[in-house]
BAVEX-672103 format. One line per field, with one value per residue: residue in one letter; x, y, z of N, C-alpha, C in turn; chain. Coordinates in steps of 0.1 Angstrom, whole numbers, plus 2048, in hexadecimal, padded with zeros to 3 digits. Each point is the difference from the previous one (the first is absolute). Example, Ala and Ser with C-alpha at 12.3 -4.5 7.8 and 13.67 -1.06 7.14 Angstrom:
% BAVEX-672103
aa	(a	s)
n.X	(884	7FC)
n.Y	(7C7	80B)
n.Z	(84E	7F9)
ca.X	(7F7	809)
ca.Y	(80C	80B)
ca.Z	(800	800)
c.X	(809	7F8)
c.Y	(80C	80B)
c.Z	(800	808)
ch	(A	A)
//
This chain:
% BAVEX-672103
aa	(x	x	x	x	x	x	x	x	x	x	x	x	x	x	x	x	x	x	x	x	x	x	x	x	x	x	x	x	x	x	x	x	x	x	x	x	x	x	x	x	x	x	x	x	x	x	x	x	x	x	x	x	x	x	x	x	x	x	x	x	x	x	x	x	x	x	x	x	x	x	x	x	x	x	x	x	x	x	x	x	x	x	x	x	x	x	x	x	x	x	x	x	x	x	x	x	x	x	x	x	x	x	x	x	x	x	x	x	x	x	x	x	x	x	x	x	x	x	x	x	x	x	x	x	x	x	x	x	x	x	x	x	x	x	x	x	x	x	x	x	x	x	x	x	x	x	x	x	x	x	x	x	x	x	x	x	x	x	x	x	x	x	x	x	x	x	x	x	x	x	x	x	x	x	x	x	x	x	x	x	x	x	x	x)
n.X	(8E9	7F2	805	7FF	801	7F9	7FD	807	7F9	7F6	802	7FB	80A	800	7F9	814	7FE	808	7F8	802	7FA	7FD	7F6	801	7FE	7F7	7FB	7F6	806	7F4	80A	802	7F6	7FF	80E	7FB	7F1	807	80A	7F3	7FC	806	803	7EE	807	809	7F9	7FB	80B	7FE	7F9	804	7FF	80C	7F2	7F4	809	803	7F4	7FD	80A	7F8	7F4	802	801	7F0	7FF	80F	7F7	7F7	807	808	7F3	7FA	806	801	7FC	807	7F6	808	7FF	80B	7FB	805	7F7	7F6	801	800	807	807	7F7	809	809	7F8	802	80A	804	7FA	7FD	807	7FA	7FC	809	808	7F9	7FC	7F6	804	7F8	807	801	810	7FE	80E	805	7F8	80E	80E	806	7F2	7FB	80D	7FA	7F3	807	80A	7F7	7F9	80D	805	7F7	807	810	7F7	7F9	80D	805	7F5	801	809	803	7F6	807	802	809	7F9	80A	7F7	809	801	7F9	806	80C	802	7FB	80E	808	7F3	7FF	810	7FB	7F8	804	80C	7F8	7FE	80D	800	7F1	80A	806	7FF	803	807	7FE	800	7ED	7FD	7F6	7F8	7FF	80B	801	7F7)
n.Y	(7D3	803	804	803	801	7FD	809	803	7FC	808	7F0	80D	80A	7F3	804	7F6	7F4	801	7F5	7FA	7F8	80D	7F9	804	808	7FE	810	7FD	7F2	7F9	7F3	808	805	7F4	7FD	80A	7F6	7F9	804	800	7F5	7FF	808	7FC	7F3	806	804	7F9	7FD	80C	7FB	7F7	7FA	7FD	7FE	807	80A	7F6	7FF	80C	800	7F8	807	80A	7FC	7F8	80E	802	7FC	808	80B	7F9	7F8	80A	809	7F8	802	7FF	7FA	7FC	80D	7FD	805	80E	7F9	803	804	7FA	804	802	7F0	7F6	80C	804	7F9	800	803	7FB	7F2	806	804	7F6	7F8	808	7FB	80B	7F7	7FF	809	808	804	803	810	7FF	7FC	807	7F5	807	7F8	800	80B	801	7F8	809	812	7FC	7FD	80A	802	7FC	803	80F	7FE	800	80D	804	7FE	800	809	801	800	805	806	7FD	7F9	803	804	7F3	7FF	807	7F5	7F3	800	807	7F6	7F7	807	7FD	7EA	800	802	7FC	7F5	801	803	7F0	7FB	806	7FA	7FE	7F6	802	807	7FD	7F3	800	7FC	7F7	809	7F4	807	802	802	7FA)
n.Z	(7E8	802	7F6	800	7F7	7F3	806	7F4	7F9	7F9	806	80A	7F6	7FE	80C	803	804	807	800	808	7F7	7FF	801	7F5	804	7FC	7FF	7F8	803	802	7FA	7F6	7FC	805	7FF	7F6	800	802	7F6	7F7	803	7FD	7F3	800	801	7F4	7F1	805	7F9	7FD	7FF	7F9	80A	809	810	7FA	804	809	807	806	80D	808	7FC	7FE	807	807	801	805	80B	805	7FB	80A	805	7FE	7FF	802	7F1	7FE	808	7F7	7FE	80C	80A	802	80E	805	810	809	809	7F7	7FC	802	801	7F6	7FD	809	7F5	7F4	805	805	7F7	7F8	80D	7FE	7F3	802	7FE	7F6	7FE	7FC	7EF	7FA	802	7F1	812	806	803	7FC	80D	808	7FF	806	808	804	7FB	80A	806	7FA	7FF	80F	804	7FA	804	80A	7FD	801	812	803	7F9	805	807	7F1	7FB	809	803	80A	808	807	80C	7F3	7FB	80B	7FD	7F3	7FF	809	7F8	7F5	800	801	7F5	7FB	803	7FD	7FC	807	805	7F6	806	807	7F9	7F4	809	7FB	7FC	7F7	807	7F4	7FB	801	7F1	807	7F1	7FC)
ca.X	(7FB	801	808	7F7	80E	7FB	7ED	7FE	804	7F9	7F9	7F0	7FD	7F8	7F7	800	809	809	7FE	80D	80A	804	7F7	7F7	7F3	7F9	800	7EE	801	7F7	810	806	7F6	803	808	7FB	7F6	804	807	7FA	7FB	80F	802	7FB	7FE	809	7F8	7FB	80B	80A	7EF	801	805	808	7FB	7FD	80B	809	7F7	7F8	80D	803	7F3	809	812	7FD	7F5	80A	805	7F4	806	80C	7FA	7FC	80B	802	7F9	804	800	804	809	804	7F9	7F2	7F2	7F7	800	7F4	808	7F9	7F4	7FF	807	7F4	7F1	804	802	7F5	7FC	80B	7FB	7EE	7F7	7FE	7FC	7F2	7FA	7F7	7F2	7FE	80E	7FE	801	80B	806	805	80E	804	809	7F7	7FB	80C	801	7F4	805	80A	7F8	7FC	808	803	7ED	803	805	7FD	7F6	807	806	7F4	7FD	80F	7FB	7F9	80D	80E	7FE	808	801	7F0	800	803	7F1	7FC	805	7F4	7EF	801	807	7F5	7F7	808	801	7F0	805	808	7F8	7F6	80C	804	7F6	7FE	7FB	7F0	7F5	802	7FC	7F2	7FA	7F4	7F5	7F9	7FA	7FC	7FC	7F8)
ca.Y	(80E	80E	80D	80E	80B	80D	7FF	7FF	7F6	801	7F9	800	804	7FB	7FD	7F7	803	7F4	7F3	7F5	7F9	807	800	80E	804	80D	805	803	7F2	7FB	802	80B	800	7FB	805	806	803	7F8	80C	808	7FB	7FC	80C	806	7FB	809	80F	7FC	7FA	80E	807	7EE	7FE	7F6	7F4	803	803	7FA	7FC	804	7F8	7EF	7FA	808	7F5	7F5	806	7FD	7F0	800	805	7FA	7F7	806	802	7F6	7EE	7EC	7FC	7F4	804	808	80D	809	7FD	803	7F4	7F7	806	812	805	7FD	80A	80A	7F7	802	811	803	7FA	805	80C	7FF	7F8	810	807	7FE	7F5	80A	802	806	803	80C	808	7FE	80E	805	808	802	7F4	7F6	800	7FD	7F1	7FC	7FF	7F7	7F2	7FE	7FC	7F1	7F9	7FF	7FA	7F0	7FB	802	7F5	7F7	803	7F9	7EE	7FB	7FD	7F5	7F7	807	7FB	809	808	80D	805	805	80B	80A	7F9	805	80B	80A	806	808	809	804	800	80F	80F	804	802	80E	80B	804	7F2	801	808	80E	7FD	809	7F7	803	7FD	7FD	80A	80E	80C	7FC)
ca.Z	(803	7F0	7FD	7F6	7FE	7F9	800	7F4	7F3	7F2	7FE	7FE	7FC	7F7	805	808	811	804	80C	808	7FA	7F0	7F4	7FF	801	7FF	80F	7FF	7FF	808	80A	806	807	80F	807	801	80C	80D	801	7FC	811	807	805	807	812	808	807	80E	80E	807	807	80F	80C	803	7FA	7F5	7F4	7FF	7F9	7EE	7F0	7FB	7F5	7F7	7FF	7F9	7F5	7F5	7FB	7F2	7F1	7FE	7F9	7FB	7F9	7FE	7FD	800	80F	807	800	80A	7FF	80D	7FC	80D	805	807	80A	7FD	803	813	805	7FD	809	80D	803	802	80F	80F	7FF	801	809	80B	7F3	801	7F4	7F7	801	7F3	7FC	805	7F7	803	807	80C	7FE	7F0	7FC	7F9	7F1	7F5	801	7F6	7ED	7FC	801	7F4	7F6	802	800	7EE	804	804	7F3	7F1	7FE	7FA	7F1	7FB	809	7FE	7F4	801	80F	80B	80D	808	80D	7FD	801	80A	807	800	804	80E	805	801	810	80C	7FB	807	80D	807	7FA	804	809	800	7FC	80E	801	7F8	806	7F4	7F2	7FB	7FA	7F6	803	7F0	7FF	808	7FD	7F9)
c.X	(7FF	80A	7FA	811	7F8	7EC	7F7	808	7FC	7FC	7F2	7F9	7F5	7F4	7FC	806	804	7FC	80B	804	807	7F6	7F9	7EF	7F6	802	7F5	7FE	7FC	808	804	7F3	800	80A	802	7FB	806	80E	7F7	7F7	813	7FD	7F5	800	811	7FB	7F8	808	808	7F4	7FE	808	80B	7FD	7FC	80B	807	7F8	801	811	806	7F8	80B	80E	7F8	7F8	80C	806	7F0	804	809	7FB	7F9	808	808	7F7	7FF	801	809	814	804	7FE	7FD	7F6	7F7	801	7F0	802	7FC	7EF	7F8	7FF	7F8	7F1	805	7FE	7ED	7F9	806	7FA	7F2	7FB	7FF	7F3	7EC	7FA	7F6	7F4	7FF	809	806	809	80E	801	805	80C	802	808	7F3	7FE	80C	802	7F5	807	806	7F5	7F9	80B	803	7F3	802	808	7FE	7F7	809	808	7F7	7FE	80D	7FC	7F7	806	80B	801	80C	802	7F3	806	803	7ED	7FD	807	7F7	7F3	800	805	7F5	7FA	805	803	7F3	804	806	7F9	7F5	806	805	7F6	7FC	7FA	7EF	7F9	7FE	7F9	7F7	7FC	7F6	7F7	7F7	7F1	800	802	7F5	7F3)
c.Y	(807	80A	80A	809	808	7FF	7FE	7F7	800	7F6	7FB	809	800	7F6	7F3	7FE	7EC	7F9	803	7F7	805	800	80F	7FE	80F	806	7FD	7F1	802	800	80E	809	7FC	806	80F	80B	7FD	80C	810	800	805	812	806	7FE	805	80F	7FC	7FA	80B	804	7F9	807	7F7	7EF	7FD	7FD	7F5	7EF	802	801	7F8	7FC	809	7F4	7F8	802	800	7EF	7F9	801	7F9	7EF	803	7FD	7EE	7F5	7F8	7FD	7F4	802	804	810	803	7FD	805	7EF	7FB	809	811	804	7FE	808	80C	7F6	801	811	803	7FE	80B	80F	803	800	810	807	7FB	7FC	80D	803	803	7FB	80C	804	805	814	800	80A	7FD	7F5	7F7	801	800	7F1	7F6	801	7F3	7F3	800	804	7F4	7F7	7FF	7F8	7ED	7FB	800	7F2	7F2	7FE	7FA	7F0	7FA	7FE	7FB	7FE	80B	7FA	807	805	80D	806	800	80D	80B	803	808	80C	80D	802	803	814	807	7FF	80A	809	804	800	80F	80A	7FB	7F0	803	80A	811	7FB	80A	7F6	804	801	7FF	80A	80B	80B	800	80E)
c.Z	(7F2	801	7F4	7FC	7F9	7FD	7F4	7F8	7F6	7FC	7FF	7F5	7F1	806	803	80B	801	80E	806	7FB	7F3	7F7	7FE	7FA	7FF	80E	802	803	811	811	806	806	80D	804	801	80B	80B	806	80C	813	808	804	807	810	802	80A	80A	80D	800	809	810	80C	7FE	7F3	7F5	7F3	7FF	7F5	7EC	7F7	801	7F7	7F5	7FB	7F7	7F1	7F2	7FC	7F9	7F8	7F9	7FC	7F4	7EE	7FE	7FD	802	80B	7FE	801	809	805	80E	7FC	808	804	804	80B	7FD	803	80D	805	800	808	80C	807	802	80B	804	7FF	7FE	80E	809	7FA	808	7F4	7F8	800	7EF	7F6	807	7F1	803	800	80E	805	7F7	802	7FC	7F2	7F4	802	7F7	7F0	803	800	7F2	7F5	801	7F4	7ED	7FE	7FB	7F0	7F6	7FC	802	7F4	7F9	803	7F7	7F3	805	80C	80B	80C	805	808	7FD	801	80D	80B	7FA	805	813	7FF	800	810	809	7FF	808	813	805	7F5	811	80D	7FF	801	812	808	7FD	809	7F5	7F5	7FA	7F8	7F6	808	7F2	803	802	7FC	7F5	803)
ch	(A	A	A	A	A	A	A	A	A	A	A	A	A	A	A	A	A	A	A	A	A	A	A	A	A	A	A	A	A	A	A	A	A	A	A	A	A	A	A	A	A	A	A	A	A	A	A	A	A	A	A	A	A	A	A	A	A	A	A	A	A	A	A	A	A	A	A	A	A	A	A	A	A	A	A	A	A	A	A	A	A	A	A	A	A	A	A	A	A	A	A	A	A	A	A	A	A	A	A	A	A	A	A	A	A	A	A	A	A	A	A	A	A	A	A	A	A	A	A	A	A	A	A	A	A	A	A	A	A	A	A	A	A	A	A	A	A	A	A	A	A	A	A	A	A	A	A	A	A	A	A	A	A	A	A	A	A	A	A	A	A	A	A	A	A	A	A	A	A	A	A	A	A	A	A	A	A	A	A	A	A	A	A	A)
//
């Protein structure tokens, strides 16, 4: 179990910060960047699970639990090193959720345009931070070797994102769709 006694350390104060394994590092280091963004998805699908229903909520903090075990592989290099990892199982889990919720979901005609309710359109910010998110830690993956299921949990948690955005906008009968052109 973490224990936190004091919130500060001055250790960051010269514009490095400390892995999990202790190694330091820039704040501005690619690494931190990801975990970062991934922090940065966590708090926006908070401000949308006070917005949730029961179901919803209970949902959007278990992706929150696993959004800190992103961070927590994350933050650890050395894959060969014993570690919190995203499992095989974490992304099962979001591909399940997805099916179970798409199939009530009428098949698209349009895109649609991120709104409707404010829990939708606070699920859309969170699907494209997730969507920044996924490209940062892409961009990492291409300098050094990562556990992939961290690419794929992000990759699924966008499109479950889009899912309950369109679960919370009245099972999609609220969506508000593009229309191309139309103000031309």
């Amino acid at each position: 179990m973490v224990q936190l006694t004091r919130i500060y350390t001055r250790g960051g104060d010269k514009g490095k910060t400390s892995l999990g394994d202790g190694t330091r590092v820039l704040k501005s280091n690619l690494r931190m960047d990801a975990i970062g963004a991934v922090d940065e998805a966590n708090s926006s699908i908070g401000i949308a699970s006070v917005q949730a229903d029961d179901v919803l909520a209970k949902i959007l903090y278990r992706i929150q639990n696993d959004l800190f075990d992103v961070g927590a592989d994350l933050c650890l290099p050395d894959l060969t090193q014993p570690a919190l990892r995203i499992a095989e199982t974490q992304v099962l889990w979001l591909e399940n959720q997805i099916d179970y919720f798409n199939e009530s979901l009428s098949p698209l005609t349009s895109f649609i345009l991120p709104g409707g309710t404010i829990l939708a359109a606070s699920l859309h910010l969170s699907r494209t931070i997730v969507r920044r998110s996924e490209r940062v830690i892409v961009a990492l993956s291409q300098e050094t070797q990562l556990n992939l299921e961290v690419v794929k949990y992000m990759n699924r948690l966008s499109d479950l994102l889009f899912v309950l955005s369109r679960v919370a906008n009245n099972n999609g009968q609220d969506d508000v769709l593009w229309v191309p052109g139309a103000n031309r």
